[in-house]
C-alpha positions as CSV (number, residue, x, y, z in Angstrom):
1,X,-73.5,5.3,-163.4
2,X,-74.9,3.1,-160.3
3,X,-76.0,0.3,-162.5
4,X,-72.7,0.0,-164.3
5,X,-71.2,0.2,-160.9
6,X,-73.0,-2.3,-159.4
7,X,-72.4,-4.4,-162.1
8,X,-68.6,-4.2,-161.9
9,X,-68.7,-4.6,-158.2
10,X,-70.1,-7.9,-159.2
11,X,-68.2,-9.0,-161.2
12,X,-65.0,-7.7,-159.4
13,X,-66.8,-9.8,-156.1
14,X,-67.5,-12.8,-158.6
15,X,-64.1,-12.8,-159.8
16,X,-62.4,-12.6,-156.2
17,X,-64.3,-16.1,-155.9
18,X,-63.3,-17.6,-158.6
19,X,-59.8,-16.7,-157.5
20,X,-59.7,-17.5,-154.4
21,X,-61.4,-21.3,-154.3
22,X,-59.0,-22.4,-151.6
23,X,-59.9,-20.0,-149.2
24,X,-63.5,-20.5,-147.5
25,X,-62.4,-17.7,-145.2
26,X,-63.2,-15.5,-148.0
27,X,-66.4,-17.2,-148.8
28,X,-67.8,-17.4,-145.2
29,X,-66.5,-14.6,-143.1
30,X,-66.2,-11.9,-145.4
31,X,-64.8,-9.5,-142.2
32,X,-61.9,-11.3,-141.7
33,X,-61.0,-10.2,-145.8
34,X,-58.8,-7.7,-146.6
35,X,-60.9,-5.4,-149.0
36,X,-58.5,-4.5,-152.0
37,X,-59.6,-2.4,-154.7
38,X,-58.0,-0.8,-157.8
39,X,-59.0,0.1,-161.8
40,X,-58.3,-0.6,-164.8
41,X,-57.8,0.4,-168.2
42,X,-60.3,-2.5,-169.8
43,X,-61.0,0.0,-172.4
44,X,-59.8,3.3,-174.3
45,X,-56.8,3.6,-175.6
46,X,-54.6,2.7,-172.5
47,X,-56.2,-0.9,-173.0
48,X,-53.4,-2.8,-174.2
49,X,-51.1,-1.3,-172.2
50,X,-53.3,-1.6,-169.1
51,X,-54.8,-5.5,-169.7
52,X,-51.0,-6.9,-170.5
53,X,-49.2,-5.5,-167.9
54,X,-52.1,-4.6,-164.7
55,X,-54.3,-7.5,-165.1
56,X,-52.6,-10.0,-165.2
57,X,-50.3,-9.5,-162.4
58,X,-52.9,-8.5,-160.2
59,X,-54.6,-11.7,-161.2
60,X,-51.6,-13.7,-160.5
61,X,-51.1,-11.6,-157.4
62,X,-54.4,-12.3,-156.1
63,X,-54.8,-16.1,-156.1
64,X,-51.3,-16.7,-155.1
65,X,-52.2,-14.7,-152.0
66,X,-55.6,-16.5,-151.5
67,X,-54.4,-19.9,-152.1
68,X,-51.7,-19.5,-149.5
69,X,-54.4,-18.9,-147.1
70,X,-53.9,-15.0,-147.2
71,X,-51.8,-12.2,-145.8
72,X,-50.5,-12.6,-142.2
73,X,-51.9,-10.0,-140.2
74,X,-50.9,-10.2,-136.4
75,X,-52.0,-13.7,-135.5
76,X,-54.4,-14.7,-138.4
77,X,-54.5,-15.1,-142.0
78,X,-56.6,-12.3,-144.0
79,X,-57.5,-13.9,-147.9
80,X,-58.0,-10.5,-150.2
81,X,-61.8,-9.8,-151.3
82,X,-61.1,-7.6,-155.0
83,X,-63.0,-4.4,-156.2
84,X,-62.5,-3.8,-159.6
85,X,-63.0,-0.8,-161.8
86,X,-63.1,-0.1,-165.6
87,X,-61.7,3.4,-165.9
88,X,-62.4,3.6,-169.8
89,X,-58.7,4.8,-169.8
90,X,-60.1,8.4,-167.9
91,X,-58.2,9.9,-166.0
92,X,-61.6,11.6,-164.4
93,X,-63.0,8.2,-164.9
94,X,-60.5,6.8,-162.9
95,X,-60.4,10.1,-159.7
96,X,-64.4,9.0,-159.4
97,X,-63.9,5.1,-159.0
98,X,-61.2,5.5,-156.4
99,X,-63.4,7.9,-154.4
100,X,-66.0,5.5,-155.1
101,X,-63.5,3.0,-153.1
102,X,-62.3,5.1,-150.2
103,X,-66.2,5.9,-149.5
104,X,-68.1,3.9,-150.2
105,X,-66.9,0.2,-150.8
106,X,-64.3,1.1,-148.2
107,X,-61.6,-0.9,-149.2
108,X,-58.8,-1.0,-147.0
109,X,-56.1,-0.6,-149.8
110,X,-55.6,0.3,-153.3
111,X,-53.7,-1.2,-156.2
112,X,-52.4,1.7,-158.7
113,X,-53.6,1.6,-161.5
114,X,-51.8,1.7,-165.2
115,X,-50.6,5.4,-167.3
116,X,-48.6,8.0,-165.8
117,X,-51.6,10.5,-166.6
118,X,-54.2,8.4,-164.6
119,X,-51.8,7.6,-161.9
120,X,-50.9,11.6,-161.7
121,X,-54.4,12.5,-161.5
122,X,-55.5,9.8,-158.8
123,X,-52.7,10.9,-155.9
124,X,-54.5,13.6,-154.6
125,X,-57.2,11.5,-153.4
126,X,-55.2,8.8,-152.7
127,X,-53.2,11.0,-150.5
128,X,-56.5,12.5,-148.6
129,X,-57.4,9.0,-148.0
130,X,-53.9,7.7,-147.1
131,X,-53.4,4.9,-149.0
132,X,-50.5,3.7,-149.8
133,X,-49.8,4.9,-153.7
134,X,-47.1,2.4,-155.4
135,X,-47.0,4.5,-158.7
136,X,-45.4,1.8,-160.7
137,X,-46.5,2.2,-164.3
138,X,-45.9,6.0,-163.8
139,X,-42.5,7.6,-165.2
140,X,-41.6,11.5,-164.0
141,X,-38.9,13.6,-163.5
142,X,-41.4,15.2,-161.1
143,X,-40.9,12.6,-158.4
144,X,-38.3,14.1,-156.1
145,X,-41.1,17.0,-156.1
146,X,-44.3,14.9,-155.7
147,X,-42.9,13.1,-152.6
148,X,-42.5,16.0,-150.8
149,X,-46.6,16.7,-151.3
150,X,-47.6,13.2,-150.8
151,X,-46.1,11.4,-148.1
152,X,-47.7,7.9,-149.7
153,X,-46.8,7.7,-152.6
154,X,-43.6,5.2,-154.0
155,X,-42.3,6.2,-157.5
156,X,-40.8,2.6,-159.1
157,X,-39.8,3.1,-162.5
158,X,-37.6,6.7,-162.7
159,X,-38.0,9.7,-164.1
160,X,-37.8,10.8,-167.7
161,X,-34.4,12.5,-167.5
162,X,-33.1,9.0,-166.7
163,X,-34.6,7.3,-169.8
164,X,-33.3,9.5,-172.2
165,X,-29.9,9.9,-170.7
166,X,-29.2,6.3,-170.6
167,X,-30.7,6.7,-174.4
168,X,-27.9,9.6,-174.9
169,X,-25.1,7.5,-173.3
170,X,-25.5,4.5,-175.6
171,X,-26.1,6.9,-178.9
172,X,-23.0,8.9,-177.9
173,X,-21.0,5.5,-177.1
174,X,-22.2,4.3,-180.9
175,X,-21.2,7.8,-182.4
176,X,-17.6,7.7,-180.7
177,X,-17.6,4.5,-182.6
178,X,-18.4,5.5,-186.1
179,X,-21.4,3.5,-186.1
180,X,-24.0,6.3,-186.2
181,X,-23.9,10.2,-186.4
182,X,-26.2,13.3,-184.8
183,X,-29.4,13.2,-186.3
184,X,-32.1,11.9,-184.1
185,X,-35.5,12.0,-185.2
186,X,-38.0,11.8,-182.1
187,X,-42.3,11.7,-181.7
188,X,-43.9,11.4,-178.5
189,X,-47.4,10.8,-177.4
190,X,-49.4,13.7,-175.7
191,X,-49.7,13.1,-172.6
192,X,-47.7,12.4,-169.0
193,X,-45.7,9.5,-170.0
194,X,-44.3,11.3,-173.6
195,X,-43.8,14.7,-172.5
196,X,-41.6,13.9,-169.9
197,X,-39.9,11.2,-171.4
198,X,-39.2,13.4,-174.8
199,X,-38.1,16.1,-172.3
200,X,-35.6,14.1,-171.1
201,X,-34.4,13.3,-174.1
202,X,-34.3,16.5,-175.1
203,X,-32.2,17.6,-172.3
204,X,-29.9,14.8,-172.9
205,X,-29.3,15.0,-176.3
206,X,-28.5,18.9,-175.7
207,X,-25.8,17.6,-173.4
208,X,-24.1,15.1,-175.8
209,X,-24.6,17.3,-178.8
210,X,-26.7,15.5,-180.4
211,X,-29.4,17.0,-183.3
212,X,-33.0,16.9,-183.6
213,X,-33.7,17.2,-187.3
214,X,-37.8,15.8,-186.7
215,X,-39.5,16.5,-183.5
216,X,-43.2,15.9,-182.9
217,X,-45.8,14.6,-180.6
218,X,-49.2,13.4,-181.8
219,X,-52.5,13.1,-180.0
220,X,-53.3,9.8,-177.8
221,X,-55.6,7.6,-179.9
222,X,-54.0,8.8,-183.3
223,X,-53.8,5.5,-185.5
224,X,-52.7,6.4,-188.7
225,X,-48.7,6.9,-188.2
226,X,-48.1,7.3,-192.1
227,X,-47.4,11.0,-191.5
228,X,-45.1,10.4,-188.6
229,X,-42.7,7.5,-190.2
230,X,-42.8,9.2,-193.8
231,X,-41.7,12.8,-192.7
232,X,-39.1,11.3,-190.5
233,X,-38.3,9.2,-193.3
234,X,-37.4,12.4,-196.1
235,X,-34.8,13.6,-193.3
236,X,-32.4,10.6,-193.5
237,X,-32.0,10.4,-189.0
238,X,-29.4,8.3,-187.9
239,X,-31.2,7.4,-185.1
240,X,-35.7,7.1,-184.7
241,X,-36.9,7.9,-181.1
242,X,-40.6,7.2,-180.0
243,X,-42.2,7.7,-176.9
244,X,-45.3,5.5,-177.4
245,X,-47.8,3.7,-176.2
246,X,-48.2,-0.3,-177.4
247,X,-50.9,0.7,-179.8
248,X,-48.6,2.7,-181.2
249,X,-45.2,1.2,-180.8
250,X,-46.9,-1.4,-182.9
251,X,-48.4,1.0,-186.1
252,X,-45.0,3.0,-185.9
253,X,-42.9,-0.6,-186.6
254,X,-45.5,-1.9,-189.1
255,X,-45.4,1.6,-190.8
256,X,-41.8,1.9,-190.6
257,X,-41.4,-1.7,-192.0
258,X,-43.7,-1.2,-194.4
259,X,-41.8,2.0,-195.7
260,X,-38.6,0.5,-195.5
261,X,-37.6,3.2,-192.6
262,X,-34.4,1.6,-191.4
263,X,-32.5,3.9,-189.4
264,X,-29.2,2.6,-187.6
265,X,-31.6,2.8,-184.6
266,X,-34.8,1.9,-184.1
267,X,-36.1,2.7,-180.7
268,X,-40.0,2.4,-179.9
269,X,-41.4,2.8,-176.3
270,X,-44.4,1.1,-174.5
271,X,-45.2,-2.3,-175.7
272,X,-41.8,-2.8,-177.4
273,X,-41.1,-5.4,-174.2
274,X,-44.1,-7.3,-174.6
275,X,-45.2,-10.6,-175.9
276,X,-47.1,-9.5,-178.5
277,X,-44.4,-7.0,-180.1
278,X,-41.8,-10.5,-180.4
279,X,-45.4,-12.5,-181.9
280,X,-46.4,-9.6,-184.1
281,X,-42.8,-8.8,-186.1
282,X,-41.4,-11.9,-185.4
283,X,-37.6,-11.8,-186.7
284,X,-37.7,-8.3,-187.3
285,X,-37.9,-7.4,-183.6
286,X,-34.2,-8.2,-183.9
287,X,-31.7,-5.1,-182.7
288,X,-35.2,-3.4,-182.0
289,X,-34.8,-0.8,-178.8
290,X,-37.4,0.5,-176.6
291,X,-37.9,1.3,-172.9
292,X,-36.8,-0.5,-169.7
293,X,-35.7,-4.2,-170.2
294,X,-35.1,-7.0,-167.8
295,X,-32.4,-9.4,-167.6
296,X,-33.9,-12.4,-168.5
297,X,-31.3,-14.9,-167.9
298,X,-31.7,-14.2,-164.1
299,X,-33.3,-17.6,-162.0
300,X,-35.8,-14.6,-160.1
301,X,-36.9,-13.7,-163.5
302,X,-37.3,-17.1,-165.3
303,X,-39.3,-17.8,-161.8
304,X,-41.4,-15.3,-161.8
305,X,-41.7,-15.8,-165.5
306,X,-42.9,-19.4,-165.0
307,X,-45.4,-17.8,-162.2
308,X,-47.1,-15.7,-164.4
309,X,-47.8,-17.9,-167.3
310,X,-49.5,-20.3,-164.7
311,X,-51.6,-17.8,-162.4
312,X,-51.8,-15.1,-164.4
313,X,-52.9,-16.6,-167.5
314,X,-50.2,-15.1,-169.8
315,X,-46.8,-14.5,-170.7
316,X,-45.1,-11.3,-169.2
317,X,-43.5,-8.4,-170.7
318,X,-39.8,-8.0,-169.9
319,X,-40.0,-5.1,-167.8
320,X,-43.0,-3.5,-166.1
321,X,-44.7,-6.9,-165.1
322,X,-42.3,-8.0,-162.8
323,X,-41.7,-4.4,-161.1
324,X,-45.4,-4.2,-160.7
325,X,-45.3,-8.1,-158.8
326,X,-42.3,-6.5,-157.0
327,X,-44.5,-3.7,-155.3
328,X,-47.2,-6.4,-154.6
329,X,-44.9,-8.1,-153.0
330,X,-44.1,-5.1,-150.9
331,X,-47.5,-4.2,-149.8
332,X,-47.9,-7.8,-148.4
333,X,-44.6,-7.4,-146.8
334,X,-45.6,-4.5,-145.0
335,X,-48.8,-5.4,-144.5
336,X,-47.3,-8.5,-142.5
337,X,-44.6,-6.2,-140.4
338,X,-47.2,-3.5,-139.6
339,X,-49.5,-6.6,-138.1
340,X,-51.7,-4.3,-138.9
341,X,-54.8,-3.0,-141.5
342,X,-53.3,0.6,-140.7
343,X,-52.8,2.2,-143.7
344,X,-50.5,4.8,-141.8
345,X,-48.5,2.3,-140.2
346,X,-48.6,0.4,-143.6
347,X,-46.6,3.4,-145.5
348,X,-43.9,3.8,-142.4
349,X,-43.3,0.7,-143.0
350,X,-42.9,0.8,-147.2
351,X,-40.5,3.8,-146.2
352,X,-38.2,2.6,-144.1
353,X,-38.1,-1.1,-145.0
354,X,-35.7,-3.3,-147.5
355,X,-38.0,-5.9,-148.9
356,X,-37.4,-9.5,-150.8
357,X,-38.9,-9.3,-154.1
358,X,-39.0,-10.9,-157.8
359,X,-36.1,-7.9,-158.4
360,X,-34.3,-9.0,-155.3
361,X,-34.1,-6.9,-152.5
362,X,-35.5,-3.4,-152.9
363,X,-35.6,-0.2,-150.4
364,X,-36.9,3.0,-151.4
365,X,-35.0,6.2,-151.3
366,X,-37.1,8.9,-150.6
367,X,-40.0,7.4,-151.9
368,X,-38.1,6.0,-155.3
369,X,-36.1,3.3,-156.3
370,X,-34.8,3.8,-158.8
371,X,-32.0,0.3,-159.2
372,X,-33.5,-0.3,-162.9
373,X,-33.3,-0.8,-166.5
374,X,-34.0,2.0,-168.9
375,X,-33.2,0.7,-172.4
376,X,-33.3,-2.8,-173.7
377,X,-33.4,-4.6,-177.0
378,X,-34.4,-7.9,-179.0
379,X,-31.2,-9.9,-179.3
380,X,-31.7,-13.4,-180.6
381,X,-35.3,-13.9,-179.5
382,X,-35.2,-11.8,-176.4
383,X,-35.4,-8.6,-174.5
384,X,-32.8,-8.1,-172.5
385,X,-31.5,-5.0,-170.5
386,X,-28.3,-2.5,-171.9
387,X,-28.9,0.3,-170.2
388,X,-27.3,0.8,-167.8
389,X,-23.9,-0.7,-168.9
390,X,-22.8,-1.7,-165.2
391,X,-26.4,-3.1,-164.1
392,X,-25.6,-7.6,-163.4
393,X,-26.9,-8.8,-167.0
394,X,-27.1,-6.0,-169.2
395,X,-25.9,-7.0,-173.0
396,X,-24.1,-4.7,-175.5
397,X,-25.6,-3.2,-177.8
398,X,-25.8,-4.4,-181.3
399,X,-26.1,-2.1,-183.9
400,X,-26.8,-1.2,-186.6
401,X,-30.5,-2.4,-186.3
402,X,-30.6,-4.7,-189.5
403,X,-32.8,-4.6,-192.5
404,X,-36.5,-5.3,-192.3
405,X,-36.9,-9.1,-193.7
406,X,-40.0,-9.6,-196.1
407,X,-43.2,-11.2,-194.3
């Protein structure tokens, strides 16, 4: 355990170099750094998820910060020194490292890192500690709840309930139509992020009348999705739900193509937003659904867009990745107003303030915000936002999902 700690303290040191060439401060007079420290999912199966959307943000984060000279903290510029963890996708994994960074590398704040699960699991100690917690890549319908415990912690992507209501909404708008009818078939991955997401569905579809004739969840890791896309298959749904993970989005597309599963709707979660979904199926990502969305026609989003391709190394996905450079941004921000290192004075700050971000300005609501998209699809090329309806830039919804094209 020490050796492969003090091997990715180097490298996490080595890397905060590397980043941060334009700021001597850093190199010189390492007190005068702000000591930031966070983990990620490098590997396990949260990896994909973890290395498209974390990483590279942080990354882009990071040297923009450092090559301005640092954060502004009372009178002086602070340039960010970067821990970095692997938590092997852990959730215990990841509870020892950021111990391991309150104690004894001392960092004077933490960057979240990526699953609902881990991020669940890490806000007791994050609360003992008090630092500030912005839980983006977490989704819960136990938020109003959990920031009642933990006065640090900032929920930015919803709860379930919301997901699959804004799910419900569109379905029931499509069945009022003609275009679809009750049958939903629905699987869900086994841990934080599916259960309450599928719960929320559930709930929803209850409330619009809508029928589950296939309901399943299946074990994180599972690759073989054969089972899954064939038995949903035999029932003849209207409508195929997943609450996945990208590993999985991806093997339950390629299987359903590959079975000619074509449902009127097609509706695949984590990963369905990224690069990789649009470079992997190509064409037939078209009328494709999935989770969250962005409205990519908007000059914030085609900036921070162009951002990201040039300090983060990549393209981003069109929703988490700029929510995640949105709480950043807001940490700085605060950082800045407190004029102070004070992690206390840091989070009265986060609380109370409206801040300028990539999503424009955002204030927190009890500890949420909550001003989002839940449900986008591939039209022409891109992921945009439909859900909701009202949101500046959401599309309609095109349906029926059309035929799988041969590759």
């Amino acid at each position: 355990m020490s050796n492969r700690r003090q091997f990715i303290i180097r490298s996490a040191v080595l890397g905060g170099a590397a980043a941060v060439m334009g700021a001597p401060a850093l190199l010189h007079a390492q007190a005068a750094s702000i000591k930031i420290g966070y983990t990620v999912s490098k590997t396990g199966p949260n990896a994909g998820g973890a290395t498209s959307q974390i990483t590279p943000v942080y990354k882009m984060w990071v040297r923009e910060v450092n090559d301005a000279g640092g954060i502004q903290v009372g009178g002086r510029r602070m340039p960010l020194e970067v821990i970095e963890y692997d938590d092997r996708s852990s959730s215990e994994e990841a509870v020892r490292a950021y111990e391991r960074l309150a104690t004894q590398d001392k960092v004077d704040f933490v960057l979240a890192p990526w699953s609902t699960g881990i991020n669940l699991a890490i806000a007791p100690t994050l609360n003992k500690y008090n630092y500030p917690h912005l839980a983006v890549a977490a989704i819960t319908d136990m938020a109003p709840q959990l920031v009642k415990r933990w006065g640090n912690i900032f929920f930015v992507q919803g709860g379930g309930s919301m997901y699959g209501e804004a799910l419900m909404d569109i379905l029931d708008v499509q069945r009022k139509a003609g275009l679809i009818g009750s049958n939903i078939a629905m699987v869900s991955i086994a841990d934080g992020f599916g259960v309450d997401l599928s719960g929320g569905a559930r709930k929803a579809a209850a409330k619009h009348g809508f029928k589950f004739v296939y309901d399943k969840s299946y074990p994180v890791g599972t690759q073989d999705m054969s089972p899954l896309i064939n038995e949903a298959k035999a029932l003849n749904p209207d409508v195929f739900v997943a609450f996945s993970y990208p590993p999985d989005t991806v093997a339950l597309t390629e299987q359903a193509r590959v079975s000619s599963f074509n449902p009127k709707v097609f509706f695949v979660g984590i990963g369905t937003a990224f690069p990789m979904f649009l470079k992997r199926f190509g064409a037939n990502v078209e009328g494709i659904m999935g989770v969250g969305g962005t409205n990519a026609d908007d000059p914030r989003f085609k900036e921070f867009y162009k951002k990201h391709v040039e300090l983060g190394g990549a393209e981003p996905d069109r929703f988490t990745n700029i929510n995640i450079y949105s709480s950043l941004q807001i940490l700085q921000q605060a950082i800045e107003r407190a004029g102070t290192l004070d992690r206390a004075a840091v989070i009265a700050e986060i609380k109370k303030g409206t801040f300028d971000t990539a999503n424009g300005a955002m204030k927190f609501t009890d500890q949420q915000w909550r001003d989002l998209w839940f449900t986008g699809q591939w039209q022409n090329g891109q992921y945009y936002g439909v859900a909701p309806a009202g949101k500046p830039g959401a599309r309609k919804v095109l349906l029926p999902k059309p035929a799988w094209k041969p590759v």
